[in-house]
C-alpha positions in Angstrom: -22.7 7.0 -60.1 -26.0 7.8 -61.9 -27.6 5.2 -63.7 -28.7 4.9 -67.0 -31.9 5.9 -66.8 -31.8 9.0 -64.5 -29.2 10.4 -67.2 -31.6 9.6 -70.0 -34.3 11.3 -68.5 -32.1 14.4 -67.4 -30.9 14.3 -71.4 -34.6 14.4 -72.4 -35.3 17.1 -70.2 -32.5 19.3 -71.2 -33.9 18.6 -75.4 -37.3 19.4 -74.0 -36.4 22.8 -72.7 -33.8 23.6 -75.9 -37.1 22.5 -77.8 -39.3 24.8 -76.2 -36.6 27.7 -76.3 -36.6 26.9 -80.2 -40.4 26.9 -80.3 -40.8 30.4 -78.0 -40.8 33.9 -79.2 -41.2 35.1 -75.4 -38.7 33.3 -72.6 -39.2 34.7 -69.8 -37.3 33.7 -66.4 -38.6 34.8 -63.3 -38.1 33.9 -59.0 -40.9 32.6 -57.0 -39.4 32.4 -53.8 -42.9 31.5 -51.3 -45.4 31.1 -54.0 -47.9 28.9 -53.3 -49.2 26.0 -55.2 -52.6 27.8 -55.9 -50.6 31.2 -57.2 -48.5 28.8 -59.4 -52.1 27.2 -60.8 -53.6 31.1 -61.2 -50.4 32.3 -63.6 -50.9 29.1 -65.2 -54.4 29.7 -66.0 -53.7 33.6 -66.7 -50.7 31.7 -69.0 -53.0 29.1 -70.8 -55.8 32.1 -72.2 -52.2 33.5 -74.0 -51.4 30.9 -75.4 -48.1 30.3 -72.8 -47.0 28.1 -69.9 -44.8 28.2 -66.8 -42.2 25.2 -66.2 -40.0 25.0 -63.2 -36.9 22.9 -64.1 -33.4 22.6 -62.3 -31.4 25.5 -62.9 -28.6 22.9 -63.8 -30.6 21.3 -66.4 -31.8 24.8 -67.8 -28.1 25.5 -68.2 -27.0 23.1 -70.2 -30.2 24.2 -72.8 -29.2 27.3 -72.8 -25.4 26.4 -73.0 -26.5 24.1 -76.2 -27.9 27.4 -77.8 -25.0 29.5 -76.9 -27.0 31.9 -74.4 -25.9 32.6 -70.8 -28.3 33.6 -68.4 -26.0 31.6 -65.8 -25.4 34.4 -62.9 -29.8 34.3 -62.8 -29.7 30.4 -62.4 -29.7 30.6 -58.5 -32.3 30.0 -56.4 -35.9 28.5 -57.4 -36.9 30.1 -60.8 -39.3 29.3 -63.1 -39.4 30.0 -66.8 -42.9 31.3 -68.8 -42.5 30.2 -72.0 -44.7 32.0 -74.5 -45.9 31.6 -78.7 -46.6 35.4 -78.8 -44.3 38.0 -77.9 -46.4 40.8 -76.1 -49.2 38.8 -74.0 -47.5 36.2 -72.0 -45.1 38.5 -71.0 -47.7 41.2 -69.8 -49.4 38.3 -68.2 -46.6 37.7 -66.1 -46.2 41.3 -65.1 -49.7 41.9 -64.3 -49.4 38.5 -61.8 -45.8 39.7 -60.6 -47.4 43.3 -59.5 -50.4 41.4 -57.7 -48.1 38.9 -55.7 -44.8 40.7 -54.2 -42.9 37.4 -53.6 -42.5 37.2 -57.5 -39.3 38.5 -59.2 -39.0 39.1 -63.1 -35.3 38.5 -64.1 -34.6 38.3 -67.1 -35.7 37.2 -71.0 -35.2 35.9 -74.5 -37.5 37.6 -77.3 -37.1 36.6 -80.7 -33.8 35.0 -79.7 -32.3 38.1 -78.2 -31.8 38.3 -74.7 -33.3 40.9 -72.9 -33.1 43.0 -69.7 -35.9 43.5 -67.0 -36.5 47.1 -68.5 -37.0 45.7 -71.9 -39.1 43.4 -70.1 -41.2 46.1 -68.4 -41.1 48.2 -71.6 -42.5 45.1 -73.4 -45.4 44.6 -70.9 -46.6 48.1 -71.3 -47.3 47.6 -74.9 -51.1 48.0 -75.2 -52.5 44.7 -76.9 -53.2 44.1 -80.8 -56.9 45.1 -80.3 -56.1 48.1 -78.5 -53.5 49.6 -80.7 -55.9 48.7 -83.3 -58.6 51.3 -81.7 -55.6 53.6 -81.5 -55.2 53.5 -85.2 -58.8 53.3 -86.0 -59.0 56.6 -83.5 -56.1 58.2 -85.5 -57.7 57.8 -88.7 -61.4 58.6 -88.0 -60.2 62.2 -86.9 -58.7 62.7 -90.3 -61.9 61.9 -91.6 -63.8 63.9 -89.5 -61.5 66.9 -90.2 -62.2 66.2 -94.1 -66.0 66.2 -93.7 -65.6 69.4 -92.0 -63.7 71.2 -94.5 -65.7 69.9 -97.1 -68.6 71.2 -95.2 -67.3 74.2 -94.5 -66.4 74.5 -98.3 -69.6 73.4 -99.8 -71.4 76.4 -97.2 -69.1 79.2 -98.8 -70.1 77.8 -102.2 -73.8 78.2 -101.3 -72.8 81.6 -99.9 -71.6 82.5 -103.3 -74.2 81.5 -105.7 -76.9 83.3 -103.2 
């Protein structure tokens, strides 16, 4: 039988994941069958600029957070998995994809945004998102051409008025 203190670790571990499930807007689990130890340190650095991080935690212990929140992810709990868990929606999520597309032996499976748990298209669909800055030049883009359009009707307006008083 287990003693004492292995179960109160294994409790504290299960709290710490429910905690950070709590605590995340992006949850994202993903397989990394083969992946070395310095491919595990580069997503963690790629995580850490975005304000994210990648835990590896028994699938059994995982469970029984996710079980104490009322979410079943249990038929992707096989296997060695890992779980990026992020305080923004959009970047850790994109920073996962960009590091699943450069090493092949990585596996996206599923996610929890906001609380709602999502498939590997949403997932994709998320990553493809430009970031905040660039939707931000998008907009800017959009509303300096209706600008530009003014200024030349105005132009083109004030010329016929000089045409007129001539």
């Amino acid at each position: 039988m287990a003693s004492e203190r292995i179960l109160n670790e294994k409790k504290e571990t299960v709290q710490e994941i429910t905690d950070k499930l709590n605590n995340s807007k992006s949850v994202v689990l993903f397989r990394y069958a083969l992946s070395s130890v310095a491919d595990m340190q580069e997503l963690r650095r790629d995580l850490k600029k975005v304000d994210g991080e990648v835990k590896v935690y028994k699938n059994t212990l995982v469970k029984r957070a996710l079980d104490d929140l009322n979410i079943d992810l249990d038929s992707y709990l096989v296997g060695p998995n890992a779980i990026v868990f992020g305080k923004d929606i959009l970047e850790p999520i994109k920073a996962l994809d960009n590091f699943a597309k450069n090493h092949k032996n990585v596996e996206v499976l599923t996610g929890i945004v906001d609380g709602k748990v999502v498939t590997l298209d949403e997932i994709k669909n998320y990553a493809s998102i430009p970031s905040m800055e660039g939707l931000l030049t998008m907009f800017a883009g959009g509303l300096i051409e209706h600008v530009k359009n003014l200024s030349i009707a105005l132009n083109l307006y004030a010329e016929k008025l000089g045409e007129e008083n001539q």
